[in-house]
C-alpha positions in Angstrom: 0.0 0.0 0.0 1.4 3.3 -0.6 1.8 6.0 1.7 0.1 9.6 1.7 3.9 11.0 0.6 4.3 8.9 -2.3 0.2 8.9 -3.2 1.1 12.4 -3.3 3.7 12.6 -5.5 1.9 9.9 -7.7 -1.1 12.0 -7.9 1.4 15.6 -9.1 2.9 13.1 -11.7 -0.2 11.8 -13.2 -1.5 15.7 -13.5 1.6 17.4 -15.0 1.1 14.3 -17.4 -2.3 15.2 -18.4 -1.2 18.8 -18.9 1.4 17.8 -20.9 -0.6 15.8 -23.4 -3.4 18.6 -23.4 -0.9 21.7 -24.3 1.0 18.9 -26.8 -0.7 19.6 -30.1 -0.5 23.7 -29.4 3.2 23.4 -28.5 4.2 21.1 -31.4 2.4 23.3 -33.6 4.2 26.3 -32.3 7.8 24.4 -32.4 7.3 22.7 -35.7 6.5 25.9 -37.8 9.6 28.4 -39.0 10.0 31.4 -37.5 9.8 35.0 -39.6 11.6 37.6 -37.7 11.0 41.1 -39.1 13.9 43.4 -36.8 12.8 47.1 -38.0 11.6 50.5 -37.0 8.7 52.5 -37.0 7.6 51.8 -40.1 7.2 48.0 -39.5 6.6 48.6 -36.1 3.1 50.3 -37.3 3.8 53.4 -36.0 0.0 55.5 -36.1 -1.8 52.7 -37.4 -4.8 50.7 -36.1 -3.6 47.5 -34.4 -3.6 44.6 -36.9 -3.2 47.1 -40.1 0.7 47.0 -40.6 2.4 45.7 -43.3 3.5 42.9 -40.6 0.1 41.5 -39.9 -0.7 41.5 -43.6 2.5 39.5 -44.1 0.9 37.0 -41.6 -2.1 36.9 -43.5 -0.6 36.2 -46.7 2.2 33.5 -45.4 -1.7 31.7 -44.0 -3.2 32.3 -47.5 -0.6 30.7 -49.6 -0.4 27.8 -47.1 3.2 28.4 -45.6 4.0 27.4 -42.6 6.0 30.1 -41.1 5.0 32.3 -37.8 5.4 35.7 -37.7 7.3 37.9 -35.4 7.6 41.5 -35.0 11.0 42.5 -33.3 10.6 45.8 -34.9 10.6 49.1 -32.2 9.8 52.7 -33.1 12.7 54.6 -33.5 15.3 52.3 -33.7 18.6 52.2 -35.7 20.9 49.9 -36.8 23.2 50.1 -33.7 20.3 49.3 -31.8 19.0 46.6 -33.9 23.2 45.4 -33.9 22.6 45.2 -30.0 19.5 43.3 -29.8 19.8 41.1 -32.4 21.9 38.3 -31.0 19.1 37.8 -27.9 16.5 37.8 -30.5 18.1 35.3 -32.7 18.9 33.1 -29.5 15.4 33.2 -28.2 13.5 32.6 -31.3 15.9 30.7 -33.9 14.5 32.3 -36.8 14.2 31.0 -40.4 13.9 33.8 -42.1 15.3 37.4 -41.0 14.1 40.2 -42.3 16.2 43.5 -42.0 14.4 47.0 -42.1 16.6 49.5 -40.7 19.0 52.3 -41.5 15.8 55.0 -42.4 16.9 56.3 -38.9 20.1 56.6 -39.1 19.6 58.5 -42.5 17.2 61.0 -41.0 19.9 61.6 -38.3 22.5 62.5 -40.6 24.6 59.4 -39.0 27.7 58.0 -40.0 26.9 56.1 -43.0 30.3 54.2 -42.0 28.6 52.8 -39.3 25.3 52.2 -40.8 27.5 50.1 -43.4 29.0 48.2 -40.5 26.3 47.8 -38.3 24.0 46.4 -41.3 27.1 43.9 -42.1 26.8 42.5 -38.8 23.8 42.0 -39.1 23.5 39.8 -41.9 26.3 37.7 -40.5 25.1 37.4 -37.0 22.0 36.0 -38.9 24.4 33.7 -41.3 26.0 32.6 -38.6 22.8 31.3 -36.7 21.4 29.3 -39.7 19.0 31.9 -41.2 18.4 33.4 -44.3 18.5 37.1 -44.5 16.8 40.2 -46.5 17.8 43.7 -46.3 15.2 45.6 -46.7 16.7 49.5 -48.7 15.3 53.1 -47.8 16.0 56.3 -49.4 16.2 59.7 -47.7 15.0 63.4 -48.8 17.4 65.5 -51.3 17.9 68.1 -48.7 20.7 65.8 -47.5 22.8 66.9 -50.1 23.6 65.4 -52.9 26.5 63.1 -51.7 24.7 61.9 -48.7 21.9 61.2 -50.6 24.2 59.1 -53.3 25.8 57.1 -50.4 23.2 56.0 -48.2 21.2 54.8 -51.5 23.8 52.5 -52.6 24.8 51.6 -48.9 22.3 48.7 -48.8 22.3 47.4 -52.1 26.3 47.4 -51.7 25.9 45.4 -48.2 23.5 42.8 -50.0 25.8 42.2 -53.0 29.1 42.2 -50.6 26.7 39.5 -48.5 25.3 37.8 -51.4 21.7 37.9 -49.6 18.4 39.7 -51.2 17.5 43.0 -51.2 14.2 45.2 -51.2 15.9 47.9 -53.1 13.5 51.1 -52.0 10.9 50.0 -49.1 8.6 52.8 -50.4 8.6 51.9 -54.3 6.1 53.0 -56.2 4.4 55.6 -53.9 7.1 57.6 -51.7 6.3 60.6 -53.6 2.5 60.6 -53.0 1.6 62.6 -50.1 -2.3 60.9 -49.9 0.0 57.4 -49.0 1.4 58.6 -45.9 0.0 60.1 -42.6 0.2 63.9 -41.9 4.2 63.6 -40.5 5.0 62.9 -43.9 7.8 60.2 -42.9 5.0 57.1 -41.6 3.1 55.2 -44.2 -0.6 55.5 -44.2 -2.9 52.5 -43.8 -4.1 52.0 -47.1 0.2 52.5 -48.4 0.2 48.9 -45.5 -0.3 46.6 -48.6 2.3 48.4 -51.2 4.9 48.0 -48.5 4.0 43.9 -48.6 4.1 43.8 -52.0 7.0 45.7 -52.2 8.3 43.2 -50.0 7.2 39.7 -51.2 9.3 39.2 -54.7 12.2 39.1 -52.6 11.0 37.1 -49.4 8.9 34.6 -51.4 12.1 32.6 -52.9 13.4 32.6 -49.5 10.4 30.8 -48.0 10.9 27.2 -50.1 7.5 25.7 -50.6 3.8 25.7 -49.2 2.7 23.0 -47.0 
């Protein structure tokens, strides 16, 4: 006969065992499907925009749609550069050992009038931290204003297509392709994409990331 102690213990075993079998299928599901890490800044952070309305979500929507297996997540904070996404990036790649990376930075650094050096480096590191932990990358290009000046202007425009060819990973050449010159597209700062510019940014987006996703389940 077994005592109270190990009737006890018996009894704790037996439940952590149901548990276990009832959060199974959720957990599997969770583990078995690639990871989409999007690391950017305001813009795919959905800065202004209703929740749900960013080009993000609708990225979710679409991987769903065209039966691909990959989760979603946002790593992207308002405001953020590339030394900041250089920083973070290692803990994000430990915690959620991404697939896919996607790399949408550098539009602050730009508007700062920062070292374009460093944006070059920082972006560099980048794409090999991600190499190094077994994902693929895309580099995601911006363009800033002409009040820059002229030479400014030249250099951070070829600063992330030279980083993709020197990596030999994809690039979205110009994020806002197609509409940055159309005032309607973006909300009243003049810098943030409006809602309704949400699904120009994905389709901007998706030529490049598509190859890198293999194929639907």
């Amino acid at each position: 006969m077994l005592r109270r102690p190990a009737l006890r213990h018996l009894f704790r075993a037996l439940l952590a065992a149901a548990v276990a079998v009832t959060a199974t299928p959720q957990l599997r599901a969770e583990t078995a499907a690639p990871v989409l890490l999007v690391v950017g800044d305001s813009i795919s952070a959905a800065y202004g925009l209703p929740a749900g309305t960013g080009w993000v979500d609708l990225l979710g929507v679409r991987l769903a749609a065209n039966h691909y297996p990959h989760r979603v997540v946002n790593a992207s904070i308002t405001g953020d550069t590339t030394a900041g996404g250089r920083a973070r990036l290692p803990a994000l790649l430990a915690r959620h050992k991404p697939a896919i990376v996607v790399l949408e930075l550098g539009g602050n650094d730009g508007l700062r009038g920062g070292n374009l050096a460093a944006t070059r480096d920082n972006l560099t590191a980048m794409v090999a931290a991600v190499k190094d932990a077994g994902a693929k990358t895309l580099v995601v290009g911006m363009k800033v204003p002409p009040n820059y000046g002229a030479a400014y202007v030249r250099e951070f425009d070829a600063l992330f297509a030279g980083v993709a060819k020197a990596q030999k990973v994809p690039l979205v050449p110009f994020f806002f392709e197609g509409f940055g010159e159309r005032n309607e597209m973006f909300q009243p700062d003049r810098i943030h994409p409006s809602v309704e510019a949400q699904p120009l940014l994905l389709d901007n987006v998706w030529p490049a990331l598509r190859p890198l996703l293999g194929r639907p389940r």
